[in-house]
Structures are given as structure tokens and as C-alpha cells.
C-alpha positions, 0 to 999 in steps of 0.5 A, spaced: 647 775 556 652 780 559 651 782 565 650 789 567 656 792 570 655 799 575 662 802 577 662 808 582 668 813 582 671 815 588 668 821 589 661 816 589 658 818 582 656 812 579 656 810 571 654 805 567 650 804 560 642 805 562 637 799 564 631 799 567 633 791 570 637 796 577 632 802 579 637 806 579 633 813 582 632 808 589 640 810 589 640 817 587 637 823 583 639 821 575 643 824 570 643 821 563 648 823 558 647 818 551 654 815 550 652 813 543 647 814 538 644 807 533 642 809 527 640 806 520 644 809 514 641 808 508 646 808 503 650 802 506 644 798 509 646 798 515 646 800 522 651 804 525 654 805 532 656 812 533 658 815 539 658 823 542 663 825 537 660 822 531 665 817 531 664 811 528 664 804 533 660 799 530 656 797 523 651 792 522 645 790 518 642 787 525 640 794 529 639 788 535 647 786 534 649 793 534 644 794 541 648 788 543 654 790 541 653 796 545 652 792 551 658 789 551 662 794 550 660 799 555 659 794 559 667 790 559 
């Protein structure tokens, strides 16, 4: 499994792809903003990995692939 990664900014806002597995508000107060959204389309049969804009990132017939492609992705 990929790890989950935390960074910071050198101002000290930090970012990372959510998880409840780091109690983040013992840190802070929480701001979440999605970085994509992971919808079924019905027309390809697959599930597809869109970020903020709409853009396409990923497509598969597995929404847990398309969940574990997330992870790694945001987490690299």
C-alpha cells in the first residue's frame, strides 16, 4: 500500500489526499478542497478520475483501482 504522504509549505499549511488513518484536526483547524471527483460513465462502462477542471486523469472498470490510482498519485 502507498503510504500516506503530509507536506508542508513554508508558510506551514499543510497538504496531503485526505485519510481519517492522521487525525488531522489534532494539527489545526481543516480546510478540504477535492483534488478530483471519481464518477461512473455510463456510456463507457468505466469509472473515470476527473480533477477540478473536468479533466480527465484516469479510466477504469474498477472504481477501487481508480480509488488506488488516486492514492498513488496524489501521494508521489
Amino acid at each position: 500500500m502507498t503510504p500516506h504522504v503530509l507536506t508542508f509549505t513554508e508558510n506551514g499549511e499543510g497538504h496531503c489526499l485526505y485519510t481519517e488513518a492522521i487525525e488531522l484536526g489534532s494539527i489545526g483547524r481543516l480546510t478540504l478542497r477535492r483534488a478530483t471527483t471519481i464518477e461512473f460513465n455510463e456510456t463507457s462502462q468505466q469509472w473515470e478520475v476527473r480533477d477540478a477542471d473536468g479533466v480527465l486523469l484516469h479510466t477504469h472498470p474498477s472504481r477501487e483501482v481508480c480509488l488506488a490510482w488516486e492514492h498513488r498519485h496524489f501521494n508521489s
